[in-house]
Backbone bond lengths (Angstrom), bond angles and torsions (degrees), N, CA, C in turn:
res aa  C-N    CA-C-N  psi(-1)  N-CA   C-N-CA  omega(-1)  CA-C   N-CA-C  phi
1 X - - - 1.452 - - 1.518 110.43 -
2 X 1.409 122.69 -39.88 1.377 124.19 -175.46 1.671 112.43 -74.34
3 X 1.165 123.46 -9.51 1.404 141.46 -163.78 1.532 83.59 -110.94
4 X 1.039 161.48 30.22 1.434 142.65 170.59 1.585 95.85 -145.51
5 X 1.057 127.10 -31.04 1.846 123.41 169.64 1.455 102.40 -83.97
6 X 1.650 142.95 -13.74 1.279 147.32 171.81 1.837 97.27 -82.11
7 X 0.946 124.41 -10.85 1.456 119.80 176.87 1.248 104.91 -113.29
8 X 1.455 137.80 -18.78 1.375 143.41 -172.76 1.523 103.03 -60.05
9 X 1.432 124.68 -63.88 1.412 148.88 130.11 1.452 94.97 42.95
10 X 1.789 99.23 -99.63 1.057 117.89 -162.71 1.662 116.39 -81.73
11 X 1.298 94.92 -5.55 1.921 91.97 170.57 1.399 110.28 -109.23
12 X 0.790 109.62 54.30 1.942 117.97 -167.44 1.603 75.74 -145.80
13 X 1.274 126.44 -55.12 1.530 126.40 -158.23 1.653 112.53 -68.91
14 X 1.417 102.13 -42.90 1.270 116.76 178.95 1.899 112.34 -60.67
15 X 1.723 96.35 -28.95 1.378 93.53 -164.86 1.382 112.75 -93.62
16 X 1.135 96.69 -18.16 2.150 113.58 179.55 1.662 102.64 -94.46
17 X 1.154 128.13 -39.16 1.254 124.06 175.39 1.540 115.32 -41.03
18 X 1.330 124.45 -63.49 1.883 99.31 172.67 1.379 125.98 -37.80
19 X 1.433 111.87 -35.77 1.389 109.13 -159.49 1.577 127.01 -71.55
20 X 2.133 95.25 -12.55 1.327 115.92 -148.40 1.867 74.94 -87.78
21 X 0.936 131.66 -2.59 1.878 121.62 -146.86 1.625 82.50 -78.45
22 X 1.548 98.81 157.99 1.506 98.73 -165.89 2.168 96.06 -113.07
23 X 1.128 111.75 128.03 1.283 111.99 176.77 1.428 110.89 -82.58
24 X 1.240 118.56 173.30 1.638 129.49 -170.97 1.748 90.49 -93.93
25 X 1.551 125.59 118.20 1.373 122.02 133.51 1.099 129.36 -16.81
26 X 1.140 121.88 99.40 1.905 107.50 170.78 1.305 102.25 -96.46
27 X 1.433 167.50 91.08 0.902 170.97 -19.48 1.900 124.32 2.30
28 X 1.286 104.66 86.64 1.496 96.31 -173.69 1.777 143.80 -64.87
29 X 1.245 145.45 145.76 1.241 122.11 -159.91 1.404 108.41 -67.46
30 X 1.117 108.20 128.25 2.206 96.40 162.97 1.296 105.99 -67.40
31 X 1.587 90.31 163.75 1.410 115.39 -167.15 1.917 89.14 -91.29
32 X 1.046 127.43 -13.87 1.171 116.69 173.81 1.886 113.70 -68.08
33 X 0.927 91.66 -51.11 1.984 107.11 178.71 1.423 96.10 -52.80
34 X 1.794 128.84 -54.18 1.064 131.29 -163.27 1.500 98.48 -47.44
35 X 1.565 102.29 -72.37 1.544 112.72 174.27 0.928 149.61 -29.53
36 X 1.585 112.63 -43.20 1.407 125.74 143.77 1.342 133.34 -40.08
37 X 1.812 115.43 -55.31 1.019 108.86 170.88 1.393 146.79 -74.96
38 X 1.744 82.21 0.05 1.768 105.19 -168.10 1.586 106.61 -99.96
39 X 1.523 105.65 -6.08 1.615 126.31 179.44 1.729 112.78 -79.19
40 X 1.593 108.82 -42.10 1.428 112.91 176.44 1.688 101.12 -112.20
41 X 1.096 120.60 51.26 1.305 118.66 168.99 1.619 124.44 -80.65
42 X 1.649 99.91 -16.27 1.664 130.10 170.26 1.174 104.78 -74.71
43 X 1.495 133.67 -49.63 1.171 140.19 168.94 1.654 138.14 -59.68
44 X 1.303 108.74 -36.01 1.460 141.01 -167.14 1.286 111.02 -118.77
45 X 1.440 116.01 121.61 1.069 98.40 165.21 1.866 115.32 -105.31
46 X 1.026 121.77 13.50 1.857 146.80 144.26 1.707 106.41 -51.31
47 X 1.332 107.56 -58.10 1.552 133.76 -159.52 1.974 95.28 -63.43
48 X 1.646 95.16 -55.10 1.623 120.23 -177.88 1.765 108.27 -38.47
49 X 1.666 104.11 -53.14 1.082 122.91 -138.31 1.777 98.91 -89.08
50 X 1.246 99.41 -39.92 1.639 112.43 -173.08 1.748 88.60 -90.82
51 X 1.300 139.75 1.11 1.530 107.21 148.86 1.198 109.70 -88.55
52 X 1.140 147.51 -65.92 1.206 172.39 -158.26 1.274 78.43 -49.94
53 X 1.688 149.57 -86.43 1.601 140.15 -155.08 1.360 93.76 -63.00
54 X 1.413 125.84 -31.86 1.788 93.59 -177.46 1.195 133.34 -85.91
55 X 1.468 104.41 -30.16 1.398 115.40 178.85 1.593 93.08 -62.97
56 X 1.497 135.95 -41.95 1.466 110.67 -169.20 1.634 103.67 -74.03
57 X 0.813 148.88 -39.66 1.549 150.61 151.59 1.110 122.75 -39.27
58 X 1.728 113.04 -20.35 1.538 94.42 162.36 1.477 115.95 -109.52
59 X 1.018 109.09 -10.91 1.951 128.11 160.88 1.550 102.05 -67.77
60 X 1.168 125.37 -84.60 1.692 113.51 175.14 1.414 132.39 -39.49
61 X 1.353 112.39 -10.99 1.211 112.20 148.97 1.534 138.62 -117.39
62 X 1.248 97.46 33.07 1.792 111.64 158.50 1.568 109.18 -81.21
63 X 1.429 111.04 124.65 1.656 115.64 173.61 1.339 104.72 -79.74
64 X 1.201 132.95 -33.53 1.655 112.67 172.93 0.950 124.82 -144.94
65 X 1.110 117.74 127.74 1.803 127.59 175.12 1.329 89.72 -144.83
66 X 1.824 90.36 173.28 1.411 122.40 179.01 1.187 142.44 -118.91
67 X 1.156 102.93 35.01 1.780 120.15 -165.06 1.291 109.25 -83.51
68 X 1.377 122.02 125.72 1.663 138.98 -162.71 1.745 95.22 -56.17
69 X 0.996 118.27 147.21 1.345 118.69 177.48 1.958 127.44 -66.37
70 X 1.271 103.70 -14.71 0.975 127.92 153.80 1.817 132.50 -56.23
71 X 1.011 108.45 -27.78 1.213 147.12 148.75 1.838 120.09 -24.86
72 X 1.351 135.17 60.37 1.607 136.35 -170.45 1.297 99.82 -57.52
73 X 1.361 120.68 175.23 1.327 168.16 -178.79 1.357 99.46 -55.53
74 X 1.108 88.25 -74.09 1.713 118.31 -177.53 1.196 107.24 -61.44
75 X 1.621 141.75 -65.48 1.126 120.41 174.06 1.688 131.00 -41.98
76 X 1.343 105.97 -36.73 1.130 100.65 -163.44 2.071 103.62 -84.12
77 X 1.046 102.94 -29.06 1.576 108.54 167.90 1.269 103.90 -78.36
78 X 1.360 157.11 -21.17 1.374 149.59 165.22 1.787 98.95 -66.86
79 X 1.344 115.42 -38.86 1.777 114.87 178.70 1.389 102.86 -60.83
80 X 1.095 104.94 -59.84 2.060 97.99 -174.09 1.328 122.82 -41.59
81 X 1.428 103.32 -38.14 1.521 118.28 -168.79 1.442 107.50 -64.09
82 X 1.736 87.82 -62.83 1.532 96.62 170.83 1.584 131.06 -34.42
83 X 1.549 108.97 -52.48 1.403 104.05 171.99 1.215 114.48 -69.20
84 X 1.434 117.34 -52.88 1.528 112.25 -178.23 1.267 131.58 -49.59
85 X 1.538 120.78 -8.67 1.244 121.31 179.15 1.374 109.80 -105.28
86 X 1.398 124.49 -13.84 1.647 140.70 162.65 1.705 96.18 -13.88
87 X 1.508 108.44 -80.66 1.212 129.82 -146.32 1.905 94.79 -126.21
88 X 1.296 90.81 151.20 2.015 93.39 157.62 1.429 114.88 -83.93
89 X 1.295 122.40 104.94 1.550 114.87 -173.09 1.929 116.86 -38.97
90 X 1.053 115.72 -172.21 1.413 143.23 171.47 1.320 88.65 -80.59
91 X 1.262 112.32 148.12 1.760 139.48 174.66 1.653 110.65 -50.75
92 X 1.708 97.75 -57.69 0.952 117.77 -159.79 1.814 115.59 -100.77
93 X 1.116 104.59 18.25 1.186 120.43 168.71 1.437 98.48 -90.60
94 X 1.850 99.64 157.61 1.544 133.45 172.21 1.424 119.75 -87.92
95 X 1.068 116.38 130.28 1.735 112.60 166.68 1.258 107.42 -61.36
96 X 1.394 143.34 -36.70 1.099 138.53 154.31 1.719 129.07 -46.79
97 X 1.189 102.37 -47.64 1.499 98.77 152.87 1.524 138.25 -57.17
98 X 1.160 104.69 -38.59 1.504 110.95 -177.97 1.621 99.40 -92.19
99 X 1.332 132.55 -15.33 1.512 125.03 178.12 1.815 108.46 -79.39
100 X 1.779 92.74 -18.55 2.014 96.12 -173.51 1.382 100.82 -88.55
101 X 1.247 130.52 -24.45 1.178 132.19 -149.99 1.890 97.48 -96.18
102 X 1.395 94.54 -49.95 1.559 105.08 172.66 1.903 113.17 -43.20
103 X 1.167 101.04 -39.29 1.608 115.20 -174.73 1.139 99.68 -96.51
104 X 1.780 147.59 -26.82 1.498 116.97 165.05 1.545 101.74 -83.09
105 X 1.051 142.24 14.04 0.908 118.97 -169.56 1.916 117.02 -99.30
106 X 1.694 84.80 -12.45 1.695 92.95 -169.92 1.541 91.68 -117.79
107 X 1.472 134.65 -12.14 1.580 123.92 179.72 1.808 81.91 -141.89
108 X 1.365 108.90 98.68 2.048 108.25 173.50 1.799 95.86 -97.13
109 X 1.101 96.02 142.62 1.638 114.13 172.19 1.920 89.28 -75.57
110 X 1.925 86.55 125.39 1.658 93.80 166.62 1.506 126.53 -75.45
């Protein structure tokens, strides 16, 4: 009996593991939502959490920039913020747009 719940384990894993695979969004976040949440991030700690995971998700997936290697984590997610909180974006703007633009704008590929 103890030899058949020690195998359960790993065939439970095998069988839930596809499902966990993460697909691509096709609908992108606005930069308005971004903003918002990146506006009460002092307030919230929900608000905190969902800027901070997006902006790194939408920064880790830029293929090229040019930021000196010297360059932290933190700086470059403290830049996004920074711009993004400048102004309330356009409606119809992307959080992805305004997170690439935020980052060429302070390290631009020559």
């Amino acid at each position: 009996m103890m030899k058949a719940r020690w195998m359960l384990g790993p065939v439970l894993f095998l069988l839930v593991s596809p499902l966990i695979h993460a697909e691509k969004i096709e609908t992108s976040l606005s930069a308005m939502h971004l903003y918002s949440a990146c506006s009460d991030a002092e307030k919230s700690e929900y608000a905190r959490g969902f800027c901070d995971g997006a902006i790194d998700a939408l920064y880790s997936s830029i293929n090229e920039w040019c930021n000196p290697t010297t360059v932290t984590h933190g700086e470059v997610k403290q830049q996004v913020i920074d711009v993004l909180l400048e102004s309330i974006p356009n409606t119809s703007s992307s959080a992805e747009e305004v997170v690439n633009k935020a980052i060429q704008s302070k390290w631009p590929c020559s």
